[in-house]
Biopython code that builds the backbone (N, CA, C, O; Angstrom):
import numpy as np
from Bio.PDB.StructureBuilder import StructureBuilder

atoms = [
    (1, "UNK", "N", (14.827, -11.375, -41.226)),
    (1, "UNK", "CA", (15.054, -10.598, -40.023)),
    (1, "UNK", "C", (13.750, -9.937, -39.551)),
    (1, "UNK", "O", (13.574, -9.693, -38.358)),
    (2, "UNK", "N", (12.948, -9.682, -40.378)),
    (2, "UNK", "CA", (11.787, -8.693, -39.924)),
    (2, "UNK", "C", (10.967, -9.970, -39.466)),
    (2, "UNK", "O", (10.562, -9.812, -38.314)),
    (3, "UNK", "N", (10.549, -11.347, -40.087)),
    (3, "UNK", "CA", (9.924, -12.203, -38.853)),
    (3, "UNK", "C", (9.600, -12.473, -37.902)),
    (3, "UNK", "O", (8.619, -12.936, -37.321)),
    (4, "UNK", "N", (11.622, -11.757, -37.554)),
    (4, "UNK", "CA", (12.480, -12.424, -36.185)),
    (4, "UNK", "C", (12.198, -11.523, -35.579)),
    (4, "UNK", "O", (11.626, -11.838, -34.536)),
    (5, "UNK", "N", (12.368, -10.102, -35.777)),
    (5, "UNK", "CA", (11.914, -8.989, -34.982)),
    (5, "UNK", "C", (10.566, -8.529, -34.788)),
    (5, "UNK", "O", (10.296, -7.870, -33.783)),
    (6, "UNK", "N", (9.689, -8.808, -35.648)),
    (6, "UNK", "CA", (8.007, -8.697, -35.653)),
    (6, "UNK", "C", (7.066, -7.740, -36.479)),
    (6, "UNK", "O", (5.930, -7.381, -36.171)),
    (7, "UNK", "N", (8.040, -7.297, -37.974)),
    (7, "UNK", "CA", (7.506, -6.340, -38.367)),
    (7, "UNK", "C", (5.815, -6.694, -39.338)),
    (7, "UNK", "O", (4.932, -5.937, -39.741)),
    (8, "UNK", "N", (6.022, -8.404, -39.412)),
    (8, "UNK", "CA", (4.528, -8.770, -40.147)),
    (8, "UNK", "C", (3.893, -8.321, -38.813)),
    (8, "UNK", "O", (2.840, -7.708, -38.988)),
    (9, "UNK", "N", (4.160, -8.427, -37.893)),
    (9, "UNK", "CA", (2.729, -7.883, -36.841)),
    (9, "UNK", "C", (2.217, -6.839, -36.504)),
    (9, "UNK", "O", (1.454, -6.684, -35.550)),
    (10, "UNK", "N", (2.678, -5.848, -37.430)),
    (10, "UNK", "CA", (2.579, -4.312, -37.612)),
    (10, "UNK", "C", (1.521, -4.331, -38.372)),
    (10, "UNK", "O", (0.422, -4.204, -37.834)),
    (11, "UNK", "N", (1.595, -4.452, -39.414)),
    (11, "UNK", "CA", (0.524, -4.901, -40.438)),
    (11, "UNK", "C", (-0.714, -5.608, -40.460)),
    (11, "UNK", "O", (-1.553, -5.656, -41.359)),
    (12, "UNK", "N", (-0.706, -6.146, -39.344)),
    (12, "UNK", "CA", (-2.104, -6.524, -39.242)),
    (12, "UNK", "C", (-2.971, -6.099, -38.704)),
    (12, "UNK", "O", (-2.579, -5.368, -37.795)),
    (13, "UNK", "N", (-4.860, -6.207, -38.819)),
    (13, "UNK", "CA", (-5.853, -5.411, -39.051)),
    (13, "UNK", "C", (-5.932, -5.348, -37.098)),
    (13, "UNK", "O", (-6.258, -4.371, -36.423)),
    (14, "UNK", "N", (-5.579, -6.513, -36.676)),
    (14, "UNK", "CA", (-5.929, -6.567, -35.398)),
    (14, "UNK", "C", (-5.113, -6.145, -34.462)),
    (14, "UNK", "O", (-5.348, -6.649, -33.364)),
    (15, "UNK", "N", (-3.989, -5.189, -34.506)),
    (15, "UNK", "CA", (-2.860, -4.640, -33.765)),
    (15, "UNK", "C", (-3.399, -3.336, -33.323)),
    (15, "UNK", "O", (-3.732, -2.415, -34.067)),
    (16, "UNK", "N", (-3.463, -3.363, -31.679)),
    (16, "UNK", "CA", (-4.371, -1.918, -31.277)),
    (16, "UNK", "C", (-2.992, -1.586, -30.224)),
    (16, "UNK", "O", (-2.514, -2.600, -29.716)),
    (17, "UNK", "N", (-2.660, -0.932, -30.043)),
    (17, "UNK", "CA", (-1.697, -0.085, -29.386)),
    (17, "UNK", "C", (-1.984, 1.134, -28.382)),
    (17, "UNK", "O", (-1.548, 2.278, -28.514)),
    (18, "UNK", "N", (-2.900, 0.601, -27.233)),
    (18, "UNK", "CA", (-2.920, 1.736, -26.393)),
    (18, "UNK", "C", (-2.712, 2.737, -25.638)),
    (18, "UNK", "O", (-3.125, 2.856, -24.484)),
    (19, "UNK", "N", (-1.849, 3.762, -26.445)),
    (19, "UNK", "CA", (-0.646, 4.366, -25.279)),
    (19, "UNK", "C", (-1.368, 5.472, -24.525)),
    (19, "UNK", "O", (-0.859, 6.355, -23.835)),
    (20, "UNK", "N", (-2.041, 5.358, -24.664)),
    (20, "UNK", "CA", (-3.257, 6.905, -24.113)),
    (20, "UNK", "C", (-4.025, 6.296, -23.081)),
    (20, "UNK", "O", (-4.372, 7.186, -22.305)),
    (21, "UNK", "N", (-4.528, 4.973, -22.650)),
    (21, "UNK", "CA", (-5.104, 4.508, -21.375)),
    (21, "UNK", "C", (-4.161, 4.220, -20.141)),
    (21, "UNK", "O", (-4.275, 3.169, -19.511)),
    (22, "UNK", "N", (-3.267, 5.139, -19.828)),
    (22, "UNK", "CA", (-2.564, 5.127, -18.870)),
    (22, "UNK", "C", (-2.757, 5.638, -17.592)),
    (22, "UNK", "O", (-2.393, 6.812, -17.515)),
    (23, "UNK", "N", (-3.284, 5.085, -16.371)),
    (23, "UNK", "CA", (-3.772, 4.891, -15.265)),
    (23, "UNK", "C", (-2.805, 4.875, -14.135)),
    (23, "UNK", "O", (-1.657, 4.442, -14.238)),
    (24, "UNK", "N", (-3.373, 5.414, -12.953)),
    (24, "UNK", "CA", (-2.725, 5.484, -11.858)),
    (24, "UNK", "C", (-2.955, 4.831, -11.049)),
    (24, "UNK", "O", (-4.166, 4.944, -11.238)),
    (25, "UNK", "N", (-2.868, 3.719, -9.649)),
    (25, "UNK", "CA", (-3.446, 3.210, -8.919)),
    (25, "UNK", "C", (-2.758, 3.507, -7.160)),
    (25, "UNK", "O", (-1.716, 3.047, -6.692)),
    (26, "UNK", "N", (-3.417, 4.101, -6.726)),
    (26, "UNK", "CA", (-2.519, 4.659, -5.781)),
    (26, "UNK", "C", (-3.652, 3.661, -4.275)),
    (26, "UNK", "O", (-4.819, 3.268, -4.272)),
    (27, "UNK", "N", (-2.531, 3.603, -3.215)),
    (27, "UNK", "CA", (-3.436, 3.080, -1.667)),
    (27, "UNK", "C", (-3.827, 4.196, -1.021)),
    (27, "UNK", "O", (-3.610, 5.405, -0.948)),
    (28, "UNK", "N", (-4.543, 3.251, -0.541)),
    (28, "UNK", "CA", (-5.512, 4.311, 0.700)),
    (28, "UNK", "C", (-5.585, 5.408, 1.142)),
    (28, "UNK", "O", (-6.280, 6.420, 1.056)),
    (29, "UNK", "N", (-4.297, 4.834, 1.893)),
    (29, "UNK", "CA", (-3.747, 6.379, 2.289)),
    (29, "UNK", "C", (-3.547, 7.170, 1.410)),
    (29, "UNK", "O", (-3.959, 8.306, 1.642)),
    (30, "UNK", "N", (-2.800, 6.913, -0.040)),
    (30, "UNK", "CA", (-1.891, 7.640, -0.585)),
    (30, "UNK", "C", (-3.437, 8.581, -1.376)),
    (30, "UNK", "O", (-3.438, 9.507, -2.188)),
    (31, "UNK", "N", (-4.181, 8.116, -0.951)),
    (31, "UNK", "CA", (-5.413, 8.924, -1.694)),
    (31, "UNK", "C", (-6.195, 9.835, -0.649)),
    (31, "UNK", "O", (-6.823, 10.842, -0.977)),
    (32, "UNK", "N", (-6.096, 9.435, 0.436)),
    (32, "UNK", "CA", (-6.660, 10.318, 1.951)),
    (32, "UNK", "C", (-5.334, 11.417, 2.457)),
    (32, "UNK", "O", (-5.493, 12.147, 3.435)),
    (33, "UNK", "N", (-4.469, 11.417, 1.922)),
    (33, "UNK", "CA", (-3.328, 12.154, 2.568)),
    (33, "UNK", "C", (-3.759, 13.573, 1.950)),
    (33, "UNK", "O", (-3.923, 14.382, 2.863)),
    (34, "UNK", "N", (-4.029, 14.207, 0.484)),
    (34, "UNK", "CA", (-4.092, 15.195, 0.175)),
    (34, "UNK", "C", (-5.551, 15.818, 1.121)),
    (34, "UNK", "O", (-5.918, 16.992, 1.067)),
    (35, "UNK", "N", (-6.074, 14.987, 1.764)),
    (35, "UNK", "CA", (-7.429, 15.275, 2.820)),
    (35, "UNK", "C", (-7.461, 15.799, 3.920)),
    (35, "UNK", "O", (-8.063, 16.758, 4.402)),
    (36, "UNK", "N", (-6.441, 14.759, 4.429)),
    (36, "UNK", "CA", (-5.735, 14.745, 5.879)),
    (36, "UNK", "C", (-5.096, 15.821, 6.704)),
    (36, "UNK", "O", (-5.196, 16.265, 7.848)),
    (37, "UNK", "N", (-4.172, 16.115, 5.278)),
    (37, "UNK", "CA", (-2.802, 16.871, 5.527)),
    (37, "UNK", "C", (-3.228, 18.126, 5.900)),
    (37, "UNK", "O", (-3.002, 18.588, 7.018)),
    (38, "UNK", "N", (-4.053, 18.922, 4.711)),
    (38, "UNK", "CA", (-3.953, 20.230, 5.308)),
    (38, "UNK", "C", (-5.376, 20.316, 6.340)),
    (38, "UNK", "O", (-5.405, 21.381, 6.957)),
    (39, "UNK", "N", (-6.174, 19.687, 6.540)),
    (39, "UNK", "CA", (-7.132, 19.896, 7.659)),
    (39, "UNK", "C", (-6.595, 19.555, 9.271)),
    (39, "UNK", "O", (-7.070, 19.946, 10.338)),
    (40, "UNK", "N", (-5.338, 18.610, 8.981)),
    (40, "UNK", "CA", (-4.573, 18.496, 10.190)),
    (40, "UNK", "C", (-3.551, 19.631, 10.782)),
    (40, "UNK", "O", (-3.190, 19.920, 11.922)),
    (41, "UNK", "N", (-3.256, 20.132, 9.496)),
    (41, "UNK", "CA", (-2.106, 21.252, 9.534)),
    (41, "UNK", "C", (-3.297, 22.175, 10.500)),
    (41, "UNK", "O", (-3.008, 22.461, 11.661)),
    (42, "UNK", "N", (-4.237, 22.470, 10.081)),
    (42, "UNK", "CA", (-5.011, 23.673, 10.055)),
    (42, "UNK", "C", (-5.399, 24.102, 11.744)),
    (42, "UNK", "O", (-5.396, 25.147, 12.394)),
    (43, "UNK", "N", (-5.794, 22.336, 12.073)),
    (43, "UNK", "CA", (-6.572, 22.407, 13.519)),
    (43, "UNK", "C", (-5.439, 22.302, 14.466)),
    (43, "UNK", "O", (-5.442, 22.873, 15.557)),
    (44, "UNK", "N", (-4.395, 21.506, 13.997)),
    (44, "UNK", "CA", (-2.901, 21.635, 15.024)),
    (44, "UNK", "C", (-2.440, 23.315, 15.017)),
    (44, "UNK", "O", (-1.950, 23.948, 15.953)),
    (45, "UNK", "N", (-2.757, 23.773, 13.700)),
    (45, "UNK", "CA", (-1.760, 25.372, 14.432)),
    (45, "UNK", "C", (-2.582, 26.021, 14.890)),
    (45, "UNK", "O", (-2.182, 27.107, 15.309)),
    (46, "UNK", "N", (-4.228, 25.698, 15.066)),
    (46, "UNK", "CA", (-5.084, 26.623, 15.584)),
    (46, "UNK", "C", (-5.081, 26.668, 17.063)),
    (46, "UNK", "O", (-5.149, 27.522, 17.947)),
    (47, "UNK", "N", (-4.929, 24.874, 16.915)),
    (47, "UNK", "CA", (-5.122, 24.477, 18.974)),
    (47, "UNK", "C", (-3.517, 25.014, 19.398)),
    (47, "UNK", "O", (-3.253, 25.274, 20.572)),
    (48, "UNK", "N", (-2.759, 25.111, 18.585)),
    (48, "UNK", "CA", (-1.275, 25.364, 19.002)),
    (48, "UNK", "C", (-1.143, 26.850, 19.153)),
    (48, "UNK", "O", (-0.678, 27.160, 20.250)),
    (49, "UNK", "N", (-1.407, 27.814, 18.394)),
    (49, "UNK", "CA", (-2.368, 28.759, 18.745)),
    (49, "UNK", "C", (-3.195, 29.600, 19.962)),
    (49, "UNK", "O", (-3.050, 30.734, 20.418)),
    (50, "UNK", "N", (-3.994, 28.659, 20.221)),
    (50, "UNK", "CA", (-4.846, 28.775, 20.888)),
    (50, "UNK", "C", (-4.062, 28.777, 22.453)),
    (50, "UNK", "O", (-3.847, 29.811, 23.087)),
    (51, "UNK", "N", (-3.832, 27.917, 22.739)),
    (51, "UNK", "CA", (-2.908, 27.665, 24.200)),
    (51, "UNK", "C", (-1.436, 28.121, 23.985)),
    (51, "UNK", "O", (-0.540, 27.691, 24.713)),
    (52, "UNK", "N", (-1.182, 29.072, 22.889)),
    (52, "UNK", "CA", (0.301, 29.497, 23.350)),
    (52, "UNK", "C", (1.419, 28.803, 22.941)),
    (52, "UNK", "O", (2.553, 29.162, 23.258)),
    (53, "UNK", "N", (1.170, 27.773, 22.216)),
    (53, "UNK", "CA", (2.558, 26.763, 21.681)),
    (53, "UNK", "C", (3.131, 26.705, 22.865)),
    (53, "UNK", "O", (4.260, 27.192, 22.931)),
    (54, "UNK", "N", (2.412, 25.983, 24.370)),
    (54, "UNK", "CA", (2.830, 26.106, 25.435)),
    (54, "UNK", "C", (2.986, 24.004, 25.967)),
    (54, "UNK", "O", (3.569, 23.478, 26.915)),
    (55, "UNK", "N", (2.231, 23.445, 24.916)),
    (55, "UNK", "CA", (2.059, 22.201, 25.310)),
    (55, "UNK", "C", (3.110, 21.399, 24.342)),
    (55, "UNK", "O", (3.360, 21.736, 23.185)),
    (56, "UNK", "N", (3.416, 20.796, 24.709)),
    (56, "UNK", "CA", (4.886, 19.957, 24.132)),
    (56, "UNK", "C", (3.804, 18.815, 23.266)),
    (56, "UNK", "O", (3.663, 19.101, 22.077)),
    (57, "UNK", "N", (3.390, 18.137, 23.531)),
    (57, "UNK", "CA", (2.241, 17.517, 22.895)),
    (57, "UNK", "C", (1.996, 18.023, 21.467)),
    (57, "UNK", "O", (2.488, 17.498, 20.468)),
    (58, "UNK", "N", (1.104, 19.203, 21.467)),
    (58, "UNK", "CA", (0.880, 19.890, 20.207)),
    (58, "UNK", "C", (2.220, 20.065, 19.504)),
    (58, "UNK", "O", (2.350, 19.813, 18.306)),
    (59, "UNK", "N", (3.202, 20.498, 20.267)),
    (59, "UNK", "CA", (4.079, 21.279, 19.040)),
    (59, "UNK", "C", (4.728, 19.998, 18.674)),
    (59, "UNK", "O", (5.197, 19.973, 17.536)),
    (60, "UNK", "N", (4.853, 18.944, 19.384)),
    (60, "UNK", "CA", (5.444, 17.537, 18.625)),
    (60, "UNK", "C", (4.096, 16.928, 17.648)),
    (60, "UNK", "O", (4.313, 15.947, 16.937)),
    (61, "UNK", "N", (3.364, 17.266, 17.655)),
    (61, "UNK", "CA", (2.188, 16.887, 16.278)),
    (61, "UNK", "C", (2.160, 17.856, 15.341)),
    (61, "UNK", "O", (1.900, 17.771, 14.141)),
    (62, "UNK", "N", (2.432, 18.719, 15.956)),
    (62, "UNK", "CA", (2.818, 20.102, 14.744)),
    (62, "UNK", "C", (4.360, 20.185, 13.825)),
    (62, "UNK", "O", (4.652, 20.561, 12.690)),
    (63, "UNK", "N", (4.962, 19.739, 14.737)),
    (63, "UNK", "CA", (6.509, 19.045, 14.141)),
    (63, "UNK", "C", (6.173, 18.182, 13.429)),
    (63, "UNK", "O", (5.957, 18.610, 12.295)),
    (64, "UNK", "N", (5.962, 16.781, 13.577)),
    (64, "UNK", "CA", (5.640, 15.998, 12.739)),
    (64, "UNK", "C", (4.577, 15.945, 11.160)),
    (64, "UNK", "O", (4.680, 15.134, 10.240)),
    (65, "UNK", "N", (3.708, 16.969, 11.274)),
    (65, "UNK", "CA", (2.692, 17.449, 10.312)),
    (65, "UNK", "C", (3.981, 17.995, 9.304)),
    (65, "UNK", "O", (4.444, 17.395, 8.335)),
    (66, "UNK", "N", (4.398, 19.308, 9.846)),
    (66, "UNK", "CA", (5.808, 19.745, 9.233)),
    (66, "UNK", "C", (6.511, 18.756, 8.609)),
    (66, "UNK", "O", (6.222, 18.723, 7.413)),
    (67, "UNK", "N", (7.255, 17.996, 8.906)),
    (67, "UNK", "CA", (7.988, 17.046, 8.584)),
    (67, "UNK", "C", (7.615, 16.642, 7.225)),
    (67, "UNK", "O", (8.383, 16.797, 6.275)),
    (68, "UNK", "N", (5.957, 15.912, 7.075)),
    (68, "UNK", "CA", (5.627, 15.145, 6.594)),
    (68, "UNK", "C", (5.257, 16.201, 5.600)),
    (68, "UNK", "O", (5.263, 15.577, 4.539)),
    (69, "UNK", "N", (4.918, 17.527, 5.312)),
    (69, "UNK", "CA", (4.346, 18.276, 4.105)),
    (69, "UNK", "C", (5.990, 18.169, 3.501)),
    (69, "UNK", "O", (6.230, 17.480, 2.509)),
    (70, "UNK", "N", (6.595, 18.597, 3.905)),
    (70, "UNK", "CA", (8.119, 18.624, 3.641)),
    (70, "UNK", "C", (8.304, 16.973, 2.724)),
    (70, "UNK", "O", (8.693, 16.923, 1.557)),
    (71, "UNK", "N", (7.969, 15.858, 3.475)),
    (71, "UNK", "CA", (8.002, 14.853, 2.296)),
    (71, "UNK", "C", (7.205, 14.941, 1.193)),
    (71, "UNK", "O", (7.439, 14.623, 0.027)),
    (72, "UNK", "N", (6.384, 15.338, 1.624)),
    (72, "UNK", "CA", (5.030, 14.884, 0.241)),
    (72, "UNK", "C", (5.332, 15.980, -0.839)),
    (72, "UNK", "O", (4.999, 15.694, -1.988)),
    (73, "UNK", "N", (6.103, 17.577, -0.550)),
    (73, "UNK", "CA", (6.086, 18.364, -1.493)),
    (73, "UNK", "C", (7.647, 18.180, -2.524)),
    (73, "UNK", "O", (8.002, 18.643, -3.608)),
    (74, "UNK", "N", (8.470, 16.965, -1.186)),
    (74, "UNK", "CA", (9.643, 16.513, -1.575)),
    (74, "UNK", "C", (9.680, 15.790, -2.809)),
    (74, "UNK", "O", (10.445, 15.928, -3.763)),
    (75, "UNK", "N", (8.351, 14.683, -2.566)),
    (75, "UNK", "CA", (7.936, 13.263, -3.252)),
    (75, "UNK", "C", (7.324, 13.880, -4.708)),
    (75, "UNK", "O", (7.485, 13.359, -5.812)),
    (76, "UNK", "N", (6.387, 15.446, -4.345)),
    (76, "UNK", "CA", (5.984, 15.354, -5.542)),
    (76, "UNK", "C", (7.047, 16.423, -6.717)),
    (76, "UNK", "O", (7.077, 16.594, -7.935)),
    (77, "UNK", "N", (7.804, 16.947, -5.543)),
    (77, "UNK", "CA", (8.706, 17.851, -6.964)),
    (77, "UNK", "C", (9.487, 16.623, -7.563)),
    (77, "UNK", "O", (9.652, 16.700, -8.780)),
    (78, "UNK", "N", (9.817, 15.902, -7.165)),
    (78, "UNK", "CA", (10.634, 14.421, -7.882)),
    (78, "UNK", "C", (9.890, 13.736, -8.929)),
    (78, "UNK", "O", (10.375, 13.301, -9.973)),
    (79, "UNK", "N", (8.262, 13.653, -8.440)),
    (79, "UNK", "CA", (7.804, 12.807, -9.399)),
    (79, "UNK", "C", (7.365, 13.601, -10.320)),
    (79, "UNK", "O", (7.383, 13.036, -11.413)),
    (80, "UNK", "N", (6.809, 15.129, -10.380)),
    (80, "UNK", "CA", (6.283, 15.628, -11.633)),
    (80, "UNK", "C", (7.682, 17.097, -12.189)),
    (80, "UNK", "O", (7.500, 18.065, -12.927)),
    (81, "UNK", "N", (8.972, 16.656, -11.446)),
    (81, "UNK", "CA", (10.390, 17.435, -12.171)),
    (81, "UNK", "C", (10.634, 16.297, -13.597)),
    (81, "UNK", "O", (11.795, 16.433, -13.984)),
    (82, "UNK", "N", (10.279, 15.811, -13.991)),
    (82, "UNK", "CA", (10.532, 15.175, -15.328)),
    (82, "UNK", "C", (9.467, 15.809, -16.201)),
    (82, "UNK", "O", (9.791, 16.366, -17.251)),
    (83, "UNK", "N", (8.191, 15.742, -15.793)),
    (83, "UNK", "CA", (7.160, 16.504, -16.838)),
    (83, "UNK", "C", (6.818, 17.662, -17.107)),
    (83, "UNK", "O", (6.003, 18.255, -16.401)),
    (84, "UNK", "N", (7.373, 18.203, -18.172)),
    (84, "UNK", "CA", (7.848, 19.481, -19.352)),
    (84, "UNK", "C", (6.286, 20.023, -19.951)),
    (84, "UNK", "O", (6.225, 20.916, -20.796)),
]
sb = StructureBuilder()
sb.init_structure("model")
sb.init_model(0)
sb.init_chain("A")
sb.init_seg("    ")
for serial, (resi, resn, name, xyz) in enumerate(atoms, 1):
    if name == "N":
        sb.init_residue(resn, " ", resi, " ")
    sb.init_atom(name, np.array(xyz, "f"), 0.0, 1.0, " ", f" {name:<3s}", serial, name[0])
structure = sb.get_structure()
C-alpha cells in the first residue's frame, strides 16, 4: 500500500517541498489601481469642490470612483477575512 500511495518517495535525498515560495501574479491594472484610485478620488472631490458639486459630469465620476473603492475594499475584506 505505501508504493501505491508514495511513501518510498518521502524518503528520498532528492524530495524538496516548497511551501514557502508562494507568489502572487496580479494584471496591470490590478497593480495600477492601488495608484489610480486614491489620486483620482483626490482630484475629483477637489474639482467637485471647487465648482460647487454643480456639474453633473464631475459628480457622475465622483459616483463612480465611490462605487469602485466600495468594490475594491469589498474584494479585499473577502480575500484577506480568512487570514488569522
Amino acid at each position: 500500500m505505501g508504493a501505491l500511495v508514495g511513501f518510498p518517495q518521502v524518503w528520498r535525498t532528492g524530495l524538496d517541498i516548497q511551501m514557502h515560495n508562494t507568489y502572487f501574479v496580479f494584471p496591470p491594472v490590478a497593480a495600477g489601481l492601488p495608484f489610480f484610485l486614491p489620486v483620482a478620488t483626490l482630484v475629483t472631490l477637489g474639482r467637485a469642490t471647487w465648482v460647487g458639486f454643480r456639474l453633473i459630469s464631475i459628480n457622475l465620476v465622483l459616483g463612480l470612483l465611490l462605487i469602485l473603492w466600495f468594490l475594491v475594499v469589498n474584494w479585499l475584506s473577502s480575500a484577506l477575512g480568512g487570514i488569522h
